[in-house]
C-alpha positions in Angstrom: 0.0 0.0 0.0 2.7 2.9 1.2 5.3 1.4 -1.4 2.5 1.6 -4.2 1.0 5.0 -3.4 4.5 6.7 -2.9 5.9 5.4 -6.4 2.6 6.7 -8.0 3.3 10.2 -6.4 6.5 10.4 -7.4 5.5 8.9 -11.7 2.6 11.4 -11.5 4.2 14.2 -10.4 5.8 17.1 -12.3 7.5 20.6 -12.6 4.4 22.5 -12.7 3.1 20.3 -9.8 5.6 22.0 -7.3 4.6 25.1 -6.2 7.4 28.5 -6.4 8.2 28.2 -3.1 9.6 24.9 -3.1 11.2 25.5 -6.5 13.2 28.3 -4.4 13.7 26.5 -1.7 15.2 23.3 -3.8 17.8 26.2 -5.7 18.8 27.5 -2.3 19.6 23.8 -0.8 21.1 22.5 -4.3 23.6 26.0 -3.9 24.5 25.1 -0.4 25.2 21.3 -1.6 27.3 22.6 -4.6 29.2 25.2 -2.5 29.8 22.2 0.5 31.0 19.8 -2.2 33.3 21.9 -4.1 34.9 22.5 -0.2 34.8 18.8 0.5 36.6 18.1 -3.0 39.8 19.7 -1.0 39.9 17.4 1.7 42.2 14.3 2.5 39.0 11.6 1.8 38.8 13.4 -1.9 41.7 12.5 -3.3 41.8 8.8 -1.9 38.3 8.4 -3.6 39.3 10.1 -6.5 41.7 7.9 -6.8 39.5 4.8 -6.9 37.6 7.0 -9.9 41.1 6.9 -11.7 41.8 3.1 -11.0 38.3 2.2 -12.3 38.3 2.7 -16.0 34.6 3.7 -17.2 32.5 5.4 -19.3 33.0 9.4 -19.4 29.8 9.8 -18.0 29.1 12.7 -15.2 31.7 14.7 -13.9 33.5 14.5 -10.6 33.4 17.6 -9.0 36.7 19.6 -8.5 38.9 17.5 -9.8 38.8 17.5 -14.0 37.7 13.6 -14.0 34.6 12.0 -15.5 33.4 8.4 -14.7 30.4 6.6 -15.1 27.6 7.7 -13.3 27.8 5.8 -10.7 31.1 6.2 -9.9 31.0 9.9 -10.3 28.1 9.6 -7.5 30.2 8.0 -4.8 32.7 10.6 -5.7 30.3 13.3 -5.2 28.6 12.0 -2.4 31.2 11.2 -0.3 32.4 14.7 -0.9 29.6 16.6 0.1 29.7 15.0 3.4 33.2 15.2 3.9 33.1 18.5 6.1 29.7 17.8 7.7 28.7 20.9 6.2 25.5 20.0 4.2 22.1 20.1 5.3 19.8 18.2 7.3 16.3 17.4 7.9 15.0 17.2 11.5 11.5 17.1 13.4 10.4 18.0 16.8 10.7 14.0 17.3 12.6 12.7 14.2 16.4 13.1 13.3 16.7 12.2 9.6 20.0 13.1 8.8 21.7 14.7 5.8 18.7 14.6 2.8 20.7 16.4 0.2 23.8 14.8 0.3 22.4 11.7 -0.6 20.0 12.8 -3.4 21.5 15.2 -5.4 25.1 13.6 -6.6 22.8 11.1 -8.2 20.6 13.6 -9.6 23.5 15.8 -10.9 25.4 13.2 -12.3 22.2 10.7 -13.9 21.2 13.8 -15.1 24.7 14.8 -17.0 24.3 11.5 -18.2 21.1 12.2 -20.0 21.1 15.7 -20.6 18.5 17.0 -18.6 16.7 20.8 -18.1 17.4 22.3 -15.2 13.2 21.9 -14.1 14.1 18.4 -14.6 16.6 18.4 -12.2 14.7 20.5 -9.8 11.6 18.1 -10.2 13.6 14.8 -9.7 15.6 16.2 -6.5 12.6 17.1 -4.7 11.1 13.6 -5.4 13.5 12.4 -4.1 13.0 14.6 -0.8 10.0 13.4 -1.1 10.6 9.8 -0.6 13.3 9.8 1.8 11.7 12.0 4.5 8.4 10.6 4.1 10.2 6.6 4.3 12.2 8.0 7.3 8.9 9.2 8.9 7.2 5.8 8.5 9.6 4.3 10.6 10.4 7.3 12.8 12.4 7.2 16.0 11.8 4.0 16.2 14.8 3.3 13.8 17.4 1.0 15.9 20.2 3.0 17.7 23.7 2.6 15.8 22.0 2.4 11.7 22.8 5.8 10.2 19.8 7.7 9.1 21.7 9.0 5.3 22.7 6.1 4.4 19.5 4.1 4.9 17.2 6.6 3.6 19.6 7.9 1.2 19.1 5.5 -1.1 15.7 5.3 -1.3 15.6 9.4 -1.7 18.2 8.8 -4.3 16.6 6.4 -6.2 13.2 8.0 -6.5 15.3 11.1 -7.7 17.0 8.9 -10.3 13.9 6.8 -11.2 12.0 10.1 -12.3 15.0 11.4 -14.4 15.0 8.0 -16.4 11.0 8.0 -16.6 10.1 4.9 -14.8 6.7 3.8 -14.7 4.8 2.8 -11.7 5.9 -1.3 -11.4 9.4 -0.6 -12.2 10.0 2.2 -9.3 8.2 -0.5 -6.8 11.1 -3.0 -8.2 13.7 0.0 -7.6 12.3 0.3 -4.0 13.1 -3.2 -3.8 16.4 -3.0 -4.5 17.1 -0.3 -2.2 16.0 -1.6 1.0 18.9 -4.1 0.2 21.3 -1.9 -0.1 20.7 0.4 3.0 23.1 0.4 5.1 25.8 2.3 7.3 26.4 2.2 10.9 27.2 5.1 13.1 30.2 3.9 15.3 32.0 5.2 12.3 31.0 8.9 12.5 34.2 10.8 12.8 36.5 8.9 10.2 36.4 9.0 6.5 33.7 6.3 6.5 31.2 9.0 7.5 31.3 11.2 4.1 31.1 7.2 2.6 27.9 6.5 3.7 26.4 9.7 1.9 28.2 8.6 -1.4 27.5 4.9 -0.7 23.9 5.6 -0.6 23.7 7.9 -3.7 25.7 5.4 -5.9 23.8 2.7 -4.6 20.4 4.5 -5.5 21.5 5.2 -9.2 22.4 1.3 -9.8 18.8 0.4 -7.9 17.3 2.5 -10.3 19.3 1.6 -13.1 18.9 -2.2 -12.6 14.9 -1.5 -12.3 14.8 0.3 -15.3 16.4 -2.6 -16.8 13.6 -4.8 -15.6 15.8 -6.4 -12.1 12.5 -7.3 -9.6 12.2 -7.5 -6.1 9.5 -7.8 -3.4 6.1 -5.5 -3.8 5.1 -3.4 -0.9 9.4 -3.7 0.3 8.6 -0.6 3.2 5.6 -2.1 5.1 5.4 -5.9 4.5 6.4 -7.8 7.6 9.8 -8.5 7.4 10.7 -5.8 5.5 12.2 -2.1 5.3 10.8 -0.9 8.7 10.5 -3.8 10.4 14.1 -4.7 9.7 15.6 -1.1 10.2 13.0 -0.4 13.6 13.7 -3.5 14.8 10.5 -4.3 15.1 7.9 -6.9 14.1 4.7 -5.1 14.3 2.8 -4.4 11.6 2.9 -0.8 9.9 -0.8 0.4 10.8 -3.1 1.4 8.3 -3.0 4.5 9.9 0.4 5.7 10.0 0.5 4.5 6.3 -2.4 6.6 5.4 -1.0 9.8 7.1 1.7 9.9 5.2 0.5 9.1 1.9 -1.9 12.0 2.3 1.0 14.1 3.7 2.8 13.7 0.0 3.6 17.3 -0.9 1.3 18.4 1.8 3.3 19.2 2.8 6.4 19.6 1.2 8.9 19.2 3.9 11.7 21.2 2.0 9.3 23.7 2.9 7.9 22.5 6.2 9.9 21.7 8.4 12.3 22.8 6.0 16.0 22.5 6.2 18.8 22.5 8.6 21.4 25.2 6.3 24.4 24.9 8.9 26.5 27.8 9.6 29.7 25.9 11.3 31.4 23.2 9.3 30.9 20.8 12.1 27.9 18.1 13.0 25.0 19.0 14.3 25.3 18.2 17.8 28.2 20.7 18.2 25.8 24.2 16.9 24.8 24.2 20.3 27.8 25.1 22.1 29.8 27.0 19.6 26.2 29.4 19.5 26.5 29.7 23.2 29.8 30.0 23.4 29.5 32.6 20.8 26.4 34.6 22.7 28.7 34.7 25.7 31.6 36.2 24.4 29.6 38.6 22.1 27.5 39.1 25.2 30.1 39.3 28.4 33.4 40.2 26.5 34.7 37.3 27.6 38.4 36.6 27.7 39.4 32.9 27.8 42.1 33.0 29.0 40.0 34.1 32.2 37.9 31.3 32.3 38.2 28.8 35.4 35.6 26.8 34.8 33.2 25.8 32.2 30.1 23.7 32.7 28.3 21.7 29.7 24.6 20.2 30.1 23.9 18.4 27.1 21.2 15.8 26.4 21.8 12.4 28.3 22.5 10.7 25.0 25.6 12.7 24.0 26.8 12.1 27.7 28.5 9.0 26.3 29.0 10.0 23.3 30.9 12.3 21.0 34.9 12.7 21.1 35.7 14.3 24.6 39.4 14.3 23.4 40.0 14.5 20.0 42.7 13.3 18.1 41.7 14.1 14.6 40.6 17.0 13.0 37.7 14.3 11.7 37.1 13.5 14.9 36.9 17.7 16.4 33.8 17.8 14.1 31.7 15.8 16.3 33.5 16.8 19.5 30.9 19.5 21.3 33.6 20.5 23.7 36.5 21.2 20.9 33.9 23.1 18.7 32.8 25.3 22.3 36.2 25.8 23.0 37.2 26.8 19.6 34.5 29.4 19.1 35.5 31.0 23.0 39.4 30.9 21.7 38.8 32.6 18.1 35.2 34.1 18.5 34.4 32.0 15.4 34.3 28.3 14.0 35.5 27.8 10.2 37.1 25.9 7.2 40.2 26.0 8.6 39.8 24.8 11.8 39.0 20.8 12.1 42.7 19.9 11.1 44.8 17.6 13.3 47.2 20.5 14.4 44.1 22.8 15.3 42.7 20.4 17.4 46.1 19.4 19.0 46.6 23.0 19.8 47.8 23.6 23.6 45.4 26.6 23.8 42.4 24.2 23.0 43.8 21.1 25.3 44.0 23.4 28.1 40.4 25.4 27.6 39.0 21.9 27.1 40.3 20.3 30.1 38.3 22.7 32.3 35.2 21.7 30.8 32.6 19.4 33.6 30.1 17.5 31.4 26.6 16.7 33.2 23.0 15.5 31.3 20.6 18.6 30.9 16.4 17.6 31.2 14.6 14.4 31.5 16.9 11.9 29.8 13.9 10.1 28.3 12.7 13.3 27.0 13.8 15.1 23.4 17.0 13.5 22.1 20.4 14.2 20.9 19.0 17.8 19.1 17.5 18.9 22.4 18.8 21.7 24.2 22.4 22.6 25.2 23.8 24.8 28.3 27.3 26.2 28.5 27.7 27.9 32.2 31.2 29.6 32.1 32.6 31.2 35.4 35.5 33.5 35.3 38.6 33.3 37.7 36.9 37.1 39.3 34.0 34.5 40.6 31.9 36.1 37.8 29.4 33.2 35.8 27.1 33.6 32.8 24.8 30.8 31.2 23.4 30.5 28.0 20.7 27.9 26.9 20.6 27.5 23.3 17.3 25.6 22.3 17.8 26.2 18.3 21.7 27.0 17.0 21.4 29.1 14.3 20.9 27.3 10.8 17.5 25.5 12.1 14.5 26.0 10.5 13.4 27.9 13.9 16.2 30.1 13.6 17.2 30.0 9.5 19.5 31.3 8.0 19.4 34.3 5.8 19.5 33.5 1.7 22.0 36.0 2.0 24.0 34.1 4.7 23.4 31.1 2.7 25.1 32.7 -0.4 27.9 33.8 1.9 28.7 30.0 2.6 29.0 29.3 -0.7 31.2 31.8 -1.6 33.5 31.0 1.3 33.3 27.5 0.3 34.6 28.1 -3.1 37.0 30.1 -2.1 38.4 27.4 0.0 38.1 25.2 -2.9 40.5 27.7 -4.9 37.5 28.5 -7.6 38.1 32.3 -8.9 35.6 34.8 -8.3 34.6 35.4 -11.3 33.8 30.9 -11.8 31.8 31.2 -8.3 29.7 34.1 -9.3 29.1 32.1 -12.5 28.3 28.6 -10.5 26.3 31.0 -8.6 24.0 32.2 -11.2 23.1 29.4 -12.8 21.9 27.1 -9.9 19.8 30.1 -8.9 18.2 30.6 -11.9 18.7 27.1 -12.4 14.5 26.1 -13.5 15.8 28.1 -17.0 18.6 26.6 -17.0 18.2 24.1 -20.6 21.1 21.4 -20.0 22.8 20.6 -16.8 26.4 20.1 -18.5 26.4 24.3 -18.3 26.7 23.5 -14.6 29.1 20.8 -14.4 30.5 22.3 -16.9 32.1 25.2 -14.7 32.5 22.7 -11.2 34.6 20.2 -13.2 37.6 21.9 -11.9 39.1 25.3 -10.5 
């Protein structure tokens, strides 16, 4: 029933179908995923998968992005992929009781590079990528929080939002995108015990790539199981862990919530501000606040105490190593934003988080669990409490870090980032502003080779 009724949305549904708003919002989220990508295409994981492109001779398909290679399509999507997620810098989707990852990162390597591949419009593009939202929120909200602690949430819906992307660039009919679900709930995968190391950007590419070949093989005529999501012993109950049946209920909710709404749109999307995961906004806002707010020095800090929700109190690098690992260390990213009054690019190296300055503001950091620890989860609230060797203390709460839908950033501040991004990826000013351009004015745009085009290379 949910299986059926989603791939018939996504067949019947067209460019003039979405409405302006999310035709703005799907420009503004495929510009941040550009601008995070060309950055990523910079980093250590980049050239090691780059490398695999070169070692794998293949069709000239889709282009790798910042590097002057083409592969096949599928290929060229793990490259992508695994870039865009290299700096934890790309978007993410989130409800009040839902954390579904990184959306865009999975989606839109596919999109870009099946849709190299076949020359598409830019409203094709635009059409197929928020399909593909589509599916892989409205999936990740059939099985909800229930999804077993330890899977990671981009790589198992990533495919499936990937594939429904791909699916309606290469015009599958109804049957053949239930086939293509099929396939993806066999290759979901990804586990989160690997989050700061170079697997983590992997399971974004891993899922896109393994979305265009589900698609690919379906289009071909490759079956699989009907009704994959809600059958017993299938997609939810193997990824919730549990073997009750999918209620006709739940199933009906959503397949009345298709486009309605659209949640590019509502809740809309997570456009981070720090080039760090999500659970470390909280404290580098506070820690920012503070020393806007107080004129704090940090070198006159004594003591700093950190409530975060019970299910980062085991979690997350409390000593990081890596600069990898300083993205998803709370307390490096807090420290770091008291130390330079800012969090960037440049920061989450393996000297920067090494440096004595940030060992020593870190060691004076107390961890303690803020709240009911049953209630909220890892994207509830954060507290930093900072007291001052005059005996002076100051709190901030920080409930939504800037970048959340209930604290967005600006267009402008969106552009911003991708202009910084470039930059750091060494593209002229002159090749941003044109990159720029296009992908927002991208629904005229008549062949997506004029963007990849000018992100092949610096």
């Amino acid at each position: 029933m949910f299986t059926e009724e989603l791939s018939r949305f996504i067949t019947g549904t067209g460019y003039k179908d979405l409405p302006r708003e999310v035709v703005d919002a799907a420009k503004m989220a495929i510009l941040d995923h550009v601008g995070v990508t060309l950055a990523g295409s910079r980093e250590p994981v980049a050239e090691i998968i780059n490398s695999l492109v070169k070692e794998n001779e293949a069709r000239t398909e889709a282009t790798v992005i910042g590097s002057g290679l083409k592969a096949s399509c599928a290929l060229a999507t793990l490259a992508n992929g695994t870039m865009a997620h290299a700096l934890d810098y790309d978007d993410c989707m989130d409800f009040p009781s839902v954390a579904l990852g990184h959306p865009t990162t999975a989606i839109f390597p596919a999109t870009l590079a099946v849709g190299e591949k076949l020359n598409s419009s830019g409203r094709e593009l635009i059409t197929a990528y928020c399909l593909g939202m589509e599916a892989y929120i409205k999936v990740g909200l059939l099985v909800g929080e229930a999804l077993q602690r330890g899977w990671v949430r981009t790589s198992v819906f990533g495919v499936i939002g990937a594939a429904a992307s791909v699916a309606k660039l290469l015009g599958l009919n109804e049957a053949n995108l239930i086939s293509c679900f099929g396939i993806t709930a066999s290759l979901a995968g990804g586990i989160s015990r690997n989050f700061g190391t170079m697997v983590n950007p992997l399971h974004a590419g891993n899922a896109a790539r393994n979305g265009v070949e589900a698609a690919l093989l379906a289009s071909k005529g490759f079956t699989s199981w009907r009704g994959i999501f809600e059958s017993p012993g299938g997609f939810c109950n193997i990824f919730s862990g549990s073997q009750d049946n999918i209620s006709e209920q739940a199933m009906d909710e959503l397949i009345n919530s298709l486009g309605n709404p659209w949640n590019i749109i509502s809740p809309g999307l997570m456009f981070k501000v720090y080039p760090c995961a999500h659970i470390s906004h909280f404290g580098v806002d506070a820690a920012l606040t503070l020393r806007r707010e107080h004129s704090i020095d940090w070198q006159q800090i004594s003591e700093i105490e950190f409530r975060v929700p019970q299910g980062l109190q085991g979690g997350s690098y409390r000593q990081p190593q890596t600069g990898l690992e300083g993205k998803f260390s709370p307390g490096y990213c807090l420290s770091r934003a008291f130390i330079n009054g800012s969090v960037r690019l440049r920061d989450f190296t393996d000297d920067k988080v090494n440096e004595p300055s940030i060992k020593q503001l870190m060691g004076k950091i107390n961890w303690s669990a803020l709240g009911d620890p049953t209630a909220g989860g890892i994207f509830s609230a954060q507290e930093v409490e900072v007291k001052l060797n005059d005996g002076s203390s100051y709190t901030c709460r920080i409930e939504h870090p800037r970048g959340e839908p209930e604290n967005p950033a600006s267009e402008e501040e969106i552009i911003c980032k991708f202009e910084d991004c470039s930059a750091y990826a060494q593209f002229n000013e002159k090749a941003a502003s044109q990159i720029k351009e296009l992908v927002l004015n991208l629904d005229e745009v008549k062949s997506v080779s004029q963007l990849t085009g000018l992100i092949g290379r610096p």
